[in-house]
TIVEXVO-986594 format. One record per residue (C-alpha): residue in one letter; residue number from 1; x negated, y, z negated. Coordinates in steps of 0.001 Angstrom, whole numbers, plus 500000, padded with zeros to 6 digits. Each point is the difference from the previous one (the first is absolute). Layout:
<recs>
code/pos/east/north/up
A/NUM/X/Y/Z
...
</recs>
This chain:
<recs>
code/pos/east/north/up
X/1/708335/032179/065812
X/2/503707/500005/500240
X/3/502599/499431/497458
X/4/503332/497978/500599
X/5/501907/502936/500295
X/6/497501/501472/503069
X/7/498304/502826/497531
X/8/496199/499546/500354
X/9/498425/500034/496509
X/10/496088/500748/498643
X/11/497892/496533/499363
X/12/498044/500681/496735
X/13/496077/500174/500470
X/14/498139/497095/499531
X/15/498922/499613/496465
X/16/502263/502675/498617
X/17/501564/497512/497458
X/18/496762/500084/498696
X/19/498873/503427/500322
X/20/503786/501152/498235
X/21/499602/498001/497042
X/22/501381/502306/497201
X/23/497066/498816/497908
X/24/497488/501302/502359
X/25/501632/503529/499741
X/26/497024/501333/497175
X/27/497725/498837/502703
X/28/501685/502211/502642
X/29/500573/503011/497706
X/30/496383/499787/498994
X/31/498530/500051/503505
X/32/502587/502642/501154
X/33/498770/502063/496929
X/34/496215/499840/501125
X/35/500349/500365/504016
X/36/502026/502996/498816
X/37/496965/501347/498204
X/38/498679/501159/503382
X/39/496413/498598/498875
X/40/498669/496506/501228
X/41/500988/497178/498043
X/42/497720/496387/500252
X/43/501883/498410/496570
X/44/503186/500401/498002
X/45/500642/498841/496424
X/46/503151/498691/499141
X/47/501752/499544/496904
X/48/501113/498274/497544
X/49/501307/497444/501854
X/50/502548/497666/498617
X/51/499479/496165/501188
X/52/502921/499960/502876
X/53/498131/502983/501099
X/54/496275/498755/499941
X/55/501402/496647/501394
X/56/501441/502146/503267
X/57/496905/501719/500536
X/58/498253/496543/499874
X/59/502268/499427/503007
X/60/499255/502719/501833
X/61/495997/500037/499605
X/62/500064/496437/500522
X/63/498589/499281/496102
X/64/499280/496505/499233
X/65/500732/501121/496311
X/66/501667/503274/498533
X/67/498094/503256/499886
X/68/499338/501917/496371
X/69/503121/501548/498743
X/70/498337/503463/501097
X/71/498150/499325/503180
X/72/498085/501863/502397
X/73/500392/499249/503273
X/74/498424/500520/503515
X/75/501420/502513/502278
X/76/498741/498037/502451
X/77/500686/496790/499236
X/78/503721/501390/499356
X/79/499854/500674/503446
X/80/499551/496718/501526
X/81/502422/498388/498104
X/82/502340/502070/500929
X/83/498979/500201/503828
X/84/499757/496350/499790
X/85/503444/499854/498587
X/86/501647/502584/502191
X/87/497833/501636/502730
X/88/500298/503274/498255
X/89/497649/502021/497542
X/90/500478/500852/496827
X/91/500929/504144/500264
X/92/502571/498082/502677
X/93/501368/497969/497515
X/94/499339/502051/496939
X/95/502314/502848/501754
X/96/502777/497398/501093
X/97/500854/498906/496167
X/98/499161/503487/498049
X/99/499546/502650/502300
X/100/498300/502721/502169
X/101/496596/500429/498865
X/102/498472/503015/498653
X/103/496901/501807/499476
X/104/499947/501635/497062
X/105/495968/501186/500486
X/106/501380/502273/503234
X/107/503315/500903/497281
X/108/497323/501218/497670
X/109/497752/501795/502070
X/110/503164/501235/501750
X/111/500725/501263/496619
X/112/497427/501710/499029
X/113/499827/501513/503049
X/114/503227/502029/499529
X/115/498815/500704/496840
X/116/497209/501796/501390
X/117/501641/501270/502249
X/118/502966/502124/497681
X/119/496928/500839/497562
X/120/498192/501698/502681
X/121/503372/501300/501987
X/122/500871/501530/495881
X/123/496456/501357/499627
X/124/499914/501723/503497
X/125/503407/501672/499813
X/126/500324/503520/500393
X/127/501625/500536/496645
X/128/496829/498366/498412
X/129/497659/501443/502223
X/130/500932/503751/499250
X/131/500098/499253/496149
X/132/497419/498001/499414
X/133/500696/499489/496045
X/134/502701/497557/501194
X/135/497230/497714/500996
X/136/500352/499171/496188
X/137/503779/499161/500692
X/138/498643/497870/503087
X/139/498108/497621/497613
X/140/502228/499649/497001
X/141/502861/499011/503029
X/142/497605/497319/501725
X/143/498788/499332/495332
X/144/503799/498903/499815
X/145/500031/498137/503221
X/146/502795/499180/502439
X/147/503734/500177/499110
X/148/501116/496537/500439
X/149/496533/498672/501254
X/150/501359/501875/503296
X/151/497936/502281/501619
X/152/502956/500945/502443
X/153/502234/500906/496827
X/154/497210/501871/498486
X/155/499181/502154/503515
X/156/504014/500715/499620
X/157/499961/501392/496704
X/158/496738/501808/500560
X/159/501480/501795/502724
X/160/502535/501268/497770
X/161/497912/500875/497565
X/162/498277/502026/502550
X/163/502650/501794/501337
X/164/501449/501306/496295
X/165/495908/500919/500114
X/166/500781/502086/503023
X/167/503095/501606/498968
X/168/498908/500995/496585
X/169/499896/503032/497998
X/170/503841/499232/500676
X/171/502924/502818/500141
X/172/501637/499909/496798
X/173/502227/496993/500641
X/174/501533/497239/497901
X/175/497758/496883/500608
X/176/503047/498047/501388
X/177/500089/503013/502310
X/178/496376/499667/500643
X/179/499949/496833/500644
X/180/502905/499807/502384
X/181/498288/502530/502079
X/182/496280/498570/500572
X/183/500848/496153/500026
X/184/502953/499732/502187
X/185/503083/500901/497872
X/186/498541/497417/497503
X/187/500727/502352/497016
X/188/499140/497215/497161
X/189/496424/499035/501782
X/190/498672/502437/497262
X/191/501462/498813/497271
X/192/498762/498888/496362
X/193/497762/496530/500790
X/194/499997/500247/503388
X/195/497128/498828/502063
X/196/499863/503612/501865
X/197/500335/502094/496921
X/198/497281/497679/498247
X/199/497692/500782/503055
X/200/500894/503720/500109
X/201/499765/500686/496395
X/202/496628/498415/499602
X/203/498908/501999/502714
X/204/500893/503364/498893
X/205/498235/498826/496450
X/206/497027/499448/501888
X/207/500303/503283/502241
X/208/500755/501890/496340
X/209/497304/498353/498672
X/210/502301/498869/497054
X/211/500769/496414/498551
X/212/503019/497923/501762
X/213/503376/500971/498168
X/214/500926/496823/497924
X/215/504013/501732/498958
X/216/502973/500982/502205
X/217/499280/503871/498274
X/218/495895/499997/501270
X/219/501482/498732/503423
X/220/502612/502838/499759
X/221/496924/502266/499296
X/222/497656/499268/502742
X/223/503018/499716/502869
X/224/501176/503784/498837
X/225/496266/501012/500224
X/226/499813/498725/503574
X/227/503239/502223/500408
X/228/502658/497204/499624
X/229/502952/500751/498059
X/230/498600/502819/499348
X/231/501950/503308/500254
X/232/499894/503008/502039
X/233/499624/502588/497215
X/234/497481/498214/498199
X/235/497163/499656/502784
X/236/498682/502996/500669
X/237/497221/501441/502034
X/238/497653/503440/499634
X/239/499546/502048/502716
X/240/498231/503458/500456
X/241/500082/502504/502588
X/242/502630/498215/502260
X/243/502127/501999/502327
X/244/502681/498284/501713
X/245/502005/501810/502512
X/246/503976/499560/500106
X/247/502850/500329/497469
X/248/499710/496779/498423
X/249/499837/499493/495994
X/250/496112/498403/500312
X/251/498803/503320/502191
X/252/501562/502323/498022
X/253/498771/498613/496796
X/254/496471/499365/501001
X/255/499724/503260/502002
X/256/501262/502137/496915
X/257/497642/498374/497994
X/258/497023/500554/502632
X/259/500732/503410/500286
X/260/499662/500922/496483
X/261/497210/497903/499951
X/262/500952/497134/498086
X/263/500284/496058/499982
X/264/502890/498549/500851
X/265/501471/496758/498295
X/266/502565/498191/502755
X/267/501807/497246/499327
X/268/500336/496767/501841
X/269/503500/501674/500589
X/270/498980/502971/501666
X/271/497499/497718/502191
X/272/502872/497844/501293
X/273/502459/502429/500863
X/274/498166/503160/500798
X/275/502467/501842/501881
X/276/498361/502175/503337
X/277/496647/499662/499811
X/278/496639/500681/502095
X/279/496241/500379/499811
X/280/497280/502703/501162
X/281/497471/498103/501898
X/282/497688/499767/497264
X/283/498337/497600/498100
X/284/501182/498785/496958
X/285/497482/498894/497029
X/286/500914/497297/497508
X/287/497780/499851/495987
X/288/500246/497358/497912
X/289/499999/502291/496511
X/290/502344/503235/499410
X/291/497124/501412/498545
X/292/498701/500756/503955
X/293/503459/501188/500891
X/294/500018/502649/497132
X/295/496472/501135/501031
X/296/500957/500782/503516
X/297/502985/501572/498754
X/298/497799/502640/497366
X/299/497643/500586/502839
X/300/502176/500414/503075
X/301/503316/500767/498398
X/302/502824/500629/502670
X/303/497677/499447/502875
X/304/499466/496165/498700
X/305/499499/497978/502588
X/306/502516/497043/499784
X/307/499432/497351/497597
X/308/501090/496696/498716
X/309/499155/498223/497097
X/310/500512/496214/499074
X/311/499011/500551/496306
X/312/498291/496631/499565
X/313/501982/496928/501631
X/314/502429/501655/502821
X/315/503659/499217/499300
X/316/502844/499713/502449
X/317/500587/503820/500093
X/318/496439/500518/500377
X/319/499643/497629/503498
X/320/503362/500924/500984
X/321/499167/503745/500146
X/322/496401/499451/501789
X/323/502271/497228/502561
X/324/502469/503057/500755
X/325/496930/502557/499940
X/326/498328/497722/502702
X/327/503414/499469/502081
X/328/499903/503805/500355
X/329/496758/500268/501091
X/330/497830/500539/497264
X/331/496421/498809/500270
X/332/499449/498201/496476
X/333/496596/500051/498248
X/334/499058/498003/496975
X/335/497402/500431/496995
X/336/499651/498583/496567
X/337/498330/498937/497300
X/338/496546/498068/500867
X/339/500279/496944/497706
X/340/501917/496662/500534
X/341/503158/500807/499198
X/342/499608/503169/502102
X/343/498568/498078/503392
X/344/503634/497524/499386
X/345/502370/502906/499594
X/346/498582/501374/503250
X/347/499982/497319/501713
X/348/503758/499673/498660
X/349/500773/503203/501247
X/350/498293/499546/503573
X/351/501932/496545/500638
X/352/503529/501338/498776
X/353/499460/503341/502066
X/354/498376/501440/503164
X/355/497500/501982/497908
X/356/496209/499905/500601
X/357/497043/499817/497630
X/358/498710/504021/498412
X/359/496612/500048/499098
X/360/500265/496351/499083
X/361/496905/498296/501465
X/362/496753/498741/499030
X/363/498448/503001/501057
X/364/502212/502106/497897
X/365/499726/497752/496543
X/366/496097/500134/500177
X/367/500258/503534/500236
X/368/502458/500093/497060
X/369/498045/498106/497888
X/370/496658/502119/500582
X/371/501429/502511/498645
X/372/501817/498337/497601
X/373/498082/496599/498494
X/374/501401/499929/496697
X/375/503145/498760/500840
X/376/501682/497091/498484
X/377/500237/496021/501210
X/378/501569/500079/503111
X/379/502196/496797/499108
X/380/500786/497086/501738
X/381/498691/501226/503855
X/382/502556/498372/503279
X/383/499174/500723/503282
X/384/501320/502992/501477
X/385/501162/499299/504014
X/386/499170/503131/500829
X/387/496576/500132/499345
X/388/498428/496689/499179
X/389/496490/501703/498875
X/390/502166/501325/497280
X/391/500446/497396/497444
X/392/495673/499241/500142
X/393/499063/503219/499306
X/394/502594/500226/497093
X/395/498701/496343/498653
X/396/496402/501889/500823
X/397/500386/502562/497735
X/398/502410/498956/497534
X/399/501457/503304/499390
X/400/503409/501439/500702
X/401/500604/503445/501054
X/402/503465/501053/499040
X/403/501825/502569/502457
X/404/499409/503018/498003
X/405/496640/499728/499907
X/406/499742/500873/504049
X/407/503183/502734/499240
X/408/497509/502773/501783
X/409/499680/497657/502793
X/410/503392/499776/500632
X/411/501003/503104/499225
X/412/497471/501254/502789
X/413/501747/497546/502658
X/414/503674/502008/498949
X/415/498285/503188/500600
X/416/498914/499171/503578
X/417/496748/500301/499289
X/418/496844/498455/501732
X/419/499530/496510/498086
X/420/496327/500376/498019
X/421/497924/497674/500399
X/422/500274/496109/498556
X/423/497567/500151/497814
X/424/500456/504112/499028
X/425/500949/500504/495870
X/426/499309/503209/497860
X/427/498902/500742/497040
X/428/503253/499481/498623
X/429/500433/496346/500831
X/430/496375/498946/498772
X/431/499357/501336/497055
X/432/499802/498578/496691
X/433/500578/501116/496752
X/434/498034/498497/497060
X/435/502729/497836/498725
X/436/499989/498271/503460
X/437/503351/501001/501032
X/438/500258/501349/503642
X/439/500039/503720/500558
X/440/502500/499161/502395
X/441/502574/498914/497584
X/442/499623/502359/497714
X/443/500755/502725/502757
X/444/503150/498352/501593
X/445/501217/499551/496740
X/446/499591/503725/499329
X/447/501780/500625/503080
X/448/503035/498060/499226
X/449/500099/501531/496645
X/450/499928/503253/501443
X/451/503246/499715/502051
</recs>
């Protein structure tokens, strides 16, 4: 149709006086909620309806008196009235006076399927997968559930989490500092409160196996114990029989100490600016306890082969110096303590650095623990990647075997000898004495005291 002025215009639909009745909008709404649903729908229940708006849907169903003041009505005889009225269906209709329709059943499963989706990608990432105590971390983060109710969000503030993960022990910097230099020059990500720094910190709580700081001066703690605002004087690592070549301050003070056959103590300083500096192509050995280091030292004095110790938890001088070590070409080799805390600082140390397991399999433990079957509870037992048999025969046997038990072991390795066999252990190791304590003990006891 034309108008006077030549401009065609838009005849309205037949029946849409009807159909666009303001008081047949809680019909609409109510039928655009329940096709939306994304599940078939044979009946709708309205309601309450006021009498202009029962009197209107009288009209439209073709009533010969007015429905209930909360009716339920056919789908389908909704849907010839309204063909009858207009050639069109309902969703037609329905989508014309309120809107596209949805389906909120796909939305849902949609949903959860990206929830699945970042709980698996956060349970298979390498971080997690190399230290598998933060599978504990994984399901207090999917306990507390999305940020937002968005599982995009969450994925992005995972990811940061994940890369402070990665970049951890730090370097002795501010936090600002930190922070600027892992998450894009974003130096208050890390800050008090923040969603990152809540993530983070709960995971190094569960990775030290200590309770989630609830004050600014336990956060303060537990970032300076994963080497953030710490400072370079105050980390230090132990080495033994470490001979650097070159002129700088960290070959010179570990090879003075080597040669006179004693442990050196370097600071996170020395490690970050060691001056000229190069390796001997030979391995180099990294203990868990001092009390190993101090053995090798008594027996092989200035002919120790080079050692490292992480006394415990390694700090930032401690991976810094086995990072540099490796750079240089040092092959890195890792033993500690068999119980649970043990099989997570090694697997600490093996993610952070390119060092490979020591006499840390199954096969080694069982032999350990024949000759030594006393020992304390292991602890809480997590998987260790290297050697997945590891963590059953430690939940087998229920008994940890602490470093200096398999000293002579060890000791034997530094000396170049031929490795005994597994299952080999004198006298020594299993005896008992009538008060139950391990002969063992009592003898590396006596040679500590004897120093």
């Amino acid at each position: 149709m034309t108008s006077a002025d030549g401009m065609s215009t838009t005849q309205p639909a037949p029946g849409d006086a009807t159909l666009h009745r303001p008081e047949l909008r809680p019909l609409w709404q109510t039928i655009h909620s329940r096709l939306s649903s994304g599940r078939p729908a044979t009946r709708v229940r309205l309601g309450p309806l006021d009498d202009t708006q029962r009197e209107a849907l009288a009209d439209l169903l073709g009533l010969d008196r007015l429905p209930d003041p909360r009716p339920s009505i056919a789908v389908a005889r909704l849907e010839e009235a309204v063909a009858e009225l207009s050639g069109r269906s309902v969703r037609e209709v329905v989508t014309e006076i309120v809107g596209p329709l949805g389906n909120r059943a796909d939305e849902r499963r949609r949903q959860e399927d990206e929830r699945a989706a970042l709980w698996t990608w956060l349970t298979e990432h390498d971080t997690v997968r190399a230290q598998p105590v933060l599978g504990d971390w994984v399901a207090s983060c999917r306990t507390a559930g999305l940020a937002g109710g968005s599982a995009e969000r969450t994925r992005t503030l995972l990811t940061d989490a994940l890369r402070v993960l990665a970049e951890l022990p730090g370097q002795a910097e501010p936090l600002p500092v930190f922070a600027a230099r892992v998450l894009n020059g974003h130096a208050h990500a890390l800050d008090d409160g923040t969603p990152v720094s809540t993530l983070v910190l709960r995971a190094l709580a569960t990775l030290y196996a200590t309770v989630p700081p609830q004050s600014a001066a336990e956060r303060r703690t537990l970032w300076s114990r994963a080497g953030v605002a710490d400072d370079e004087l105050s980390a230090t690592v132990l080495v033994g029989g470490l001979r650097p070549s070159g002129d700088g301050l960290l070959a010179r003070v570990a090879t003075v100490c080597a040669e006179a056959g004693q442990a050196a103590s370097l600071t996170l300083a020395h490690v970050r600016h060691p001056g000229e500096f190069a390796l001997p192509a030979t391995p180099v050995h990294i203990v868990e306890n001092p009390s190993i280091v101090a053995l090798a030292l008594r027996r092989f004095g200035p002919h120790c082969p080079p050692l490292v110790c992480t006394s415990g938890w390694p700090n930032s001088a401690a991976i810094q110096l086995l990072r540099l070590l490796a750079d240089h070409g040092a092959t890195l080799r890792y033993h500690g303590d068999f119980d649970g805390e043990g099989i997570r600082i090694a697997a600490y140390v093996l993610d952070k650095t390119p060092a490979h397991p020591w006499r840390m399999t199954a096969a080694d433990y069982r032999a350990a623990v024949v000759c030594n079957p006393y020992g304390p509870e292991p602890g809480r037992i997590t998987g260790a990647p290297w050697d997945p048999e590891l963590a059953e025969a430690m939940t087998e046997h229920d008994t940890a075997v602490v470093e200096e038990l398999v000293a002579d072991v060890l000791l034997e390795d530094l000396a170049g000898m031929e490795e005994p066999p597994l299952a080999a252990c004198d006298g020594r190791l299993s005896s008992r004495r009538p008060n139950g304590r391990p002969e063992r003990l009592r003898t590396f006891a006596d040679d500590l005291q004897q120093r």
